[in-house]
C-alpha positions in Angstrom: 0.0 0.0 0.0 1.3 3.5 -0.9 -0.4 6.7 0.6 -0.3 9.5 -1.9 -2.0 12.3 -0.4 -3.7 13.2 2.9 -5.8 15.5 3.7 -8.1 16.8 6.7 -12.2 17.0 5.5 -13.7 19.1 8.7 -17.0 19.4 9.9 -18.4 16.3 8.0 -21.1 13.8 9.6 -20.2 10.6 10.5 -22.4 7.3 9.2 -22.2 3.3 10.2 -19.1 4.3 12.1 -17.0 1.1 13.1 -14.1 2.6 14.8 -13.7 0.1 17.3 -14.0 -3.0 15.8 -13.7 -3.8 12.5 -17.2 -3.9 10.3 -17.4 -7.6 9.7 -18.6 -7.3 5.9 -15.1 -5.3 4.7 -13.0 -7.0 7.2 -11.5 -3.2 7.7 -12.6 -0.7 10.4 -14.6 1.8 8.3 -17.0 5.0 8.2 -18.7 6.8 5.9 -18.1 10.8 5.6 -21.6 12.3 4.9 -23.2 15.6 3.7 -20.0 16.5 2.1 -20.1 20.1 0.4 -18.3 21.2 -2.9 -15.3 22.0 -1.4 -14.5 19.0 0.1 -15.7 17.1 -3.0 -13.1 19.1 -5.2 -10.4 18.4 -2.4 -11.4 14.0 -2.4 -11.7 14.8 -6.4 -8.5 16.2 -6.2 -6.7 13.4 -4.4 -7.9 10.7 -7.2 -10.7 9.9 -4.8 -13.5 11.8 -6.9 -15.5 8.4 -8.1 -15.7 6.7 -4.5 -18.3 9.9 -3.8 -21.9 8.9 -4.3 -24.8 9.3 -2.8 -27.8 7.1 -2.5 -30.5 9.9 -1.8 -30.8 9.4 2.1 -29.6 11.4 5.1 -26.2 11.0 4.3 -26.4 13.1 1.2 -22.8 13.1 -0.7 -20.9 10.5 0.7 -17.7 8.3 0.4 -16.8 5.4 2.5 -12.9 5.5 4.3 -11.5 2.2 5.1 -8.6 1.6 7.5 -6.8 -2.2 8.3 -5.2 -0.1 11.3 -7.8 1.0 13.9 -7.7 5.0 13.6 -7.4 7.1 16.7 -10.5 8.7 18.1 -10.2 11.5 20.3 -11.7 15.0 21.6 -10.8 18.4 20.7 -8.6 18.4 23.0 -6.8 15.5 22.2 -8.3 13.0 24.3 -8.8 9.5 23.7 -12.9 9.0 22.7 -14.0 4.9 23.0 -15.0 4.3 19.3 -17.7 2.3 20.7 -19.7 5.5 21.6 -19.7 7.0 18.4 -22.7 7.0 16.5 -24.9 7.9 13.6 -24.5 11.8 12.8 -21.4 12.3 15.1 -19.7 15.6 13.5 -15.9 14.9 13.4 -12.7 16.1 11.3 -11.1 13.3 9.8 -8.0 12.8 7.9 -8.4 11.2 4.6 -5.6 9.4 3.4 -5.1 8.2 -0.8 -4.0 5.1 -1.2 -3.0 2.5 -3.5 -2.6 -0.9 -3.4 -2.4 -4.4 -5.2 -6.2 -3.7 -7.0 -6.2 -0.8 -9.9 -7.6 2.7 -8.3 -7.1 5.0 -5.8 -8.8 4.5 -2.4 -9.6 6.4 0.7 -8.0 5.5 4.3 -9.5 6.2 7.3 -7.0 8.2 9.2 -7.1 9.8 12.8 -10.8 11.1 13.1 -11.1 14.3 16.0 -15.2 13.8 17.3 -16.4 17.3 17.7 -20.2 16.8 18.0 -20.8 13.1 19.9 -24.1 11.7 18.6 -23.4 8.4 21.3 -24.4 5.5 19.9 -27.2 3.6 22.0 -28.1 0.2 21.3 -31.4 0.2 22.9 -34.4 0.5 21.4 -36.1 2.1 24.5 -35.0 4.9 26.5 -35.7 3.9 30.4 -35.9 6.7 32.7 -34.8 4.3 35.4 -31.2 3.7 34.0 -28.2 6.6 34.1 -26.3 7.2 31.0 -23.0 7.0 31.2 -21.1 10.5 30.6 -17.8 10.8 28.1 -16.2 11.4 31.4 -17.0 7.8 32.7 -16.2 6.2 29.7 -12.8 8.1 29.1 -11.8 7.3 32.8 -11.7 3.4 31.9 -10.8 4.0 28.1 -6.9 3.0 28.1 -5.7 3.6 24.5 -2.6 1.7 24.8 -4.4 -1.7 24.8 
């Protein structure tokens, strides 16, 4: 695999984010980067990345779907570790978009570092019970060790 441009696409919305595990159907940790404007459709376009944008007409608007083998690093705006787990459906982030190559013909996009700046937390419930806590970033950053 050769990288052969990076770049940082800010403010975008994050869809089926699997950050913490890898999504079983690509075999990669992956994410799509949604509601993309003109801007940074010229900058993906300009990185060879131009025909892995599509849309399918749903909340996600313009899209394209970053792949990483590596899981990336999740973390505040301040710098802080943030459990990938947590991160759900219409999470705002700035991610770095990588170009790569590789041993199939094209030009694909990486999933590099991604900085969560609006934390949509992902709830696997389908009920909301008034009986239970959530559990704040706080708590789940306390026992979030990012060396292991």
């Amino acid at each position: 695999m050769a990288i052969t441009s990076s770049e940082i696409l800010k403010g975008v919305t994050l869809y089926w984010p699997f950050l913490a595990k890898k999504n079983e159907m690509a075999g990669k940790y992956t994410c799509d980067l949604s509601n993309l404007d003109k801007k940074q459709i010229k900058t993906l376009q300009d990185m060879g990345l131009g025909e892995r944008v599509r849309t399918k007409d749903d909340d996600r608007g313009m899209f394209i779907t970053c792949k990483s083998a590596k899981q990336p690093m999740v973390v505040n705006p301040k710098g802080d570790p943030v459990n990938g787990n947590i991160v759900g459906n219409g999470s705002e982030a700035d991610v770095k978009v990588q170009a790569y190559t590789g041993s199939y013909p094209g030009t694909f996009a990486g999933l590099g570092v991604v900085m969560v700046t609006q934390l949509v937390e992902y709830n696997t419930s389908d009920t909301d019970s008034d009986d239970e806590e959530d559990d704040t970033i706080e708590d789940v950053m306390k026992d979030f060790d990012i060396a292991s």
